[in-house]
N, C-alpha and C positions, 0 to 999 in steps of 0.2 A: 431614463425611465419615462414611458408614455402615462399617460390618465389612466390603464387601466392596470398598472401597477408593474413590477421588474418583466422587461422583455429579456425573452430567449434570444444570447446572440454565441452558443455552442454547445451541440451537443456531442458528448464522447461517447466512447463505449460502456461506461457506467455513470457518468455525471452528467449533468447539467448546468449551465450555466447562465444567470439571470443579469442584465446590466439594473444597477442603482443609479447611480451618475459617475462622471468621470476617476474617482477613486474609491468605487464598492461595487460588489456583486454578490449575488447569492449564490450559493455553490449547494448541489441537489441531486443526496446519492442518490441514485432509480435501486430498484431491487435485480436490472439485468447485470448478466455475469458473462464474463470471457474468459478463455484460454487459448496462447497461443495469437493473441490480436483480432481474435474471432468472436464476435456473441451472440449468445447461443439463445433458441427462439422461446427457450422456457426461463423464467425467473425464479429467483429464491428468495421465497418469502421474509421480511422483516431484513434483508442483507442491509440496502440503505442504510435502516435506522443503526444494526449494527456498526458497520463502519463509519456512521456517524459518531455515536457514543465515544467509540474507541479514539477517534482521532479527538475530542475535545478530553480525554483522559489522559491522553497523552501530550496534548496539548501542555494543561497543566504540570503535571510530571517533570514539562524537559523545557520549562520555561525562564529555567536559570540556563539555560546553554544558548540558547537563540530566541528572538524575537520569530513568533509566528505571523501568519495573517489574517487570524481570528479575531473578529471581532466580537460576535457572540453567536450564541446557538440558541436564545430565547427566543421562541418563534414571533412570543409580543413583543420582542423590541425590534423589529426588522420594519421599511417604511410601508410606509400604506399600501395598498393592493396585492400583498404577500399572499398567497394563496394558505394560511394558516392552517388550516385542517390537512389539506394535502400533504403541505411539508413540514409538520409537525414531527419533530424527532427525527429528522432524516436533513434539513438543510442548515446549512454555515453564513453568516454574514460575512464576508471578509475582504481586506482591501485588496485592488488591484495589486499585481506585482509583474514587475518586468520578468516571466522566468526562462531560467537556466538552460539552454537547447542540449542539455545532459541530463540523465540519471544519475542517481548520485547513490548507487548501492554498495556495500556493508557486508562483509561476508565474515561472520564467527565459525564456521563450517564450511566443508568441503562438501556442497552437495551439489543438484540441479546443472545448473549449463555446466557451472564452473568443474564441478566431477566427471562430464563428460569430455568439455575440453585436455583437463587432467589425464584422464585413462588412453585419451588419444595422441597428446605432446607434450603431456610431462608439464604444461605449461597453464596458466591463471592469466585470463585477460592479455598476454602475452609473456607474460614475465615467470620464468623459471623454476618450479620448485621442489625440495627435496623430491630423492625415487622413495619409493616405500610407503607414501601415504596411501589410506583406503577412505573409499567412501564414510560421509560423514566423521571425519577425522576434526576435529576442532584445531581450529592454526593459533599458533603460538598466541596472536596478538588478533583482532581484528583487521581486516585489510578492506580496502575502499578501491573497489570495481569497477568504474563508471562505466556506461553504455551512451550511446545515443538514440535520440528520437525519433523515431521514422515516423514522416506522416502518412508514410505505406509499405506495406509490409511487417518486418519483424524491427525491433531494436538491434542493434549492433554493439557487442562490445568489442569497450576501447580501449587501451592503456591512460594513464595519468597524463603522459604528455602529448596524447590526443586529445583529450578534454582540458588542455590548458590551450592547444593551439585552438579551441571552439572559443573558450570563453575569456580567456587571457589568466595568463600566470596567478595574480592574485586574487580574482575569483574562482581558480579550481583550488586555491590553496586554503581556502577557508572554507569553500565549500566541502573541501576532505576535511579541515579540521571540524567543523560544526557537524555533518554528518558520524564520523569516528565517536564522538562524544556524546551525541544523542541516542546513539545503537548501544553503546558500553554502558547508559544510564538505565538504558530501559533494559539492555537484559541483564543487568544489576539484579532489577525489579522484578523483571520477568521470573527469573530463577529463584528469587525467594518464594513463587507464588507454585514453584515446578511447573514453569514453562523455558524453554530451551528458543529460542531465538536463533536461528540458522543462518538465518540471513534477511536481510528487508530493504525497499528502495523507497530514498528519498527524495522531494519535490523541490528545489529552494528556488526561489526569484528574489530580485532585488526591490524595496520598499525605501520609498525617503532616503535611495542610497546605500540602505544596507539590505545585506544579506537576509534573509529570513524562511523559515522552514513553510511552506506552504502546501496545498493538495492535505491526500489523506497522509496519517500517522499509523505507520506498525498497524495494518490492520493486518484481518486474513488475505487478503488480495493483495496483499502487497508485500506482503512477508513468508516464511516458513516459519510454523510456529510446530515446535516437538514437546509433550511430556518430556518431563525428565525421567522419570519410571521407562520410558519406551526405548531412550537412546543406546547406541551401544557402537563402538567401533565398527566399520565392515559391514554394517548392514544399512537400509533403508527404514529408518523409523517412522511412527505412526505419527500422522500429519493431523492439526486441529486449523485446517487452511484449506486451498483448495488444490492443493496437489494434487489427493485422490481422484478429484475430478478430472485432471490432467492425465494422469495416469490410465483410468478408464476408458475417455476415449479415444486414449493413445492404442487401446489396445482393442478397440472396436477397426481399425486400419484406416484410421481418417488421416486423412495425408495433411491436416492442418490446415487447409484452403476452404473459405466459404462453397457451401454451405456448412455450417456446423449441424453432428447432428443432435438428432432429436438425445435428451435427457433423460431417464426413466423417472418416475416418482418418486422411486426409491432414493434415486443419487440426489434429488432435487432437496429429499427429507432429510436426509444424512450429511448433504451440505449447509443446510441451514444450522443442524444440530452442533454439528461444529464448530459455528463460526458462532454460536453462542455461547460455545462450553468455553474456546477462548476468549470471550470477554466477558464471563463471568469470573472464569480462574484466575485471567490476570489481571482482574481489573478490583476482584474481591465484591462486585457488585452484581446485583439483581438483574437482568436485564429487563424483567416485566414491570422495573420500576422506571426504563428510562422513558421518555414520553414518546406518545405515537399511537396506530393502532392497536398494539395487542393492550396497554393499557383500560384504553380508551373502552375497549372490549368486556375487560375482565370484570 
């Protein structure tokens, strides 16, 4: 950290990230949005603070299954030069963590890539599975997908024992059991609140040696989040994520290559609205209570 408080040493497609000193950083959702590895020139308003919220809810929730790398979300407890009003409701303190050159995703349903790969080889991340399934089908048990991380392009998925040969046998093997365990917790959770949980990917790196959940938590960006009221075998259910957005300018013939295009108002309105109807529904909370702008506003 220089004198004038945490430097920027990465930015992503939605976060930011601020060095503390050798074991802390500030972590800084932005409000921009991607689909497809692409992001796109318009923002959605309040998203940050959302999938802020959400991943210190979750935080909580899933803190008997793994140690995370939260240290706090109090903007006054972060060190001096924090840009406080800026990142108000929208940043993470948290410690360094060695992470995972895997995704670590979760699938309770038969949807997205994984239904495409399905309809086209019968097959799941490679591995085999009954004929007869349809879209959105929920699988017997959970299953853990991994992919890996392109730092150009698209993710690739992999099967199990390619993501044991990235990161060695007994860190995919905990890494599948701590991811398995936190998806089954939270759509425990989820589904009392009638949200469906389809699927979501996880972040972990290694801390002091162990394993720990790190990045965002089960947000909309990172999950498929369905009403329960909407689902139904064979069809495509109504998403509280950003599917729809996927789906729109999938269907505007964008070939998924930079430039992204432009968003209408409309879709920018209607993605914001959802990404807060799911964290009000699953989270049982207000969101005009968490801190940040629209507070600060009202």
């Amino acid at each position: 950290m220089n004198d004038s408080g945490p430097e920027l040493v990465h930015s992503g497609k939605v976060r930011d990230l601020y060095e503390v000193d050798d074991r802390h950083l500030v972590m800084v959702a932005s409000d921009r949005i991607s689909a497809y590895d692409v992001v796109f020139g318009q923002e959605i308003p309040d998203k940050g603070r959302i999938l802020t919220a959400m991943t210190v809810f979750w935080d909580e929730l899933l803190s008997g299954i793994a140690p995370t790398h939260l240290v706090s979300s109090d903007i006054d407890r972060f060190p001096p030069g924090a840009r406080r009003e800026q990142w108000r409701g929208r940043a993470l303190l948290v410690r360094r963590a060695r992470m995972l050159p895997i995704e670590c995703i979760v699938r309770g349903y038969l949807t997205g890539s994984a239904w495409a790969e399905y309809s086209s080889s019968g097959t799941v991340h490679g591995t085999p599975l009954p004929e007869g399934l349809v879209e959105s089908e929920r699988f017997p048990r959970p299953v853990f997908t991994p992919s890996t991380k392109a730092e150009e392009g698209h993710d690739v998925n992999i099967g199990f024992d390619e993501a044991a040969e990235l990161v060695g046998p007994d860190l995919a093997q905990e890494a599948r059991r701590i991811s398995l365990a936190a998806y089954e917790t939270a759509a425990r959770h989820a589904a009392g609140r009638g949200v469906i949980i389809a699927d979501t990917k996880f972040e972990l790196g290694v801390v002091d040696g162990r394993l720990v959940l790190a990045d965002e938590l089960l947000t909309p960006d990172s999950s498929r989040f369905w009403p329960v009221e909407g689902w139904a075998r064979g069809t495509t259910p109504p998403s509280l994520d950003k599917q729809p957005l996927r789906d729109e300018v999938s269907r505007s013939g964008w070939d998924r290559s930079p430039p992204a295009p432009a968003l209408s108002p409309a879709t920018v309105e209607a993605t914001r609205e959802r990404y807060v109807t799911a964290y009000e529904r699953i989270t049982g909370r207000m969101f005009s209570d968490w801190p940040g702008e629209e507070k600060e506003q009202a």
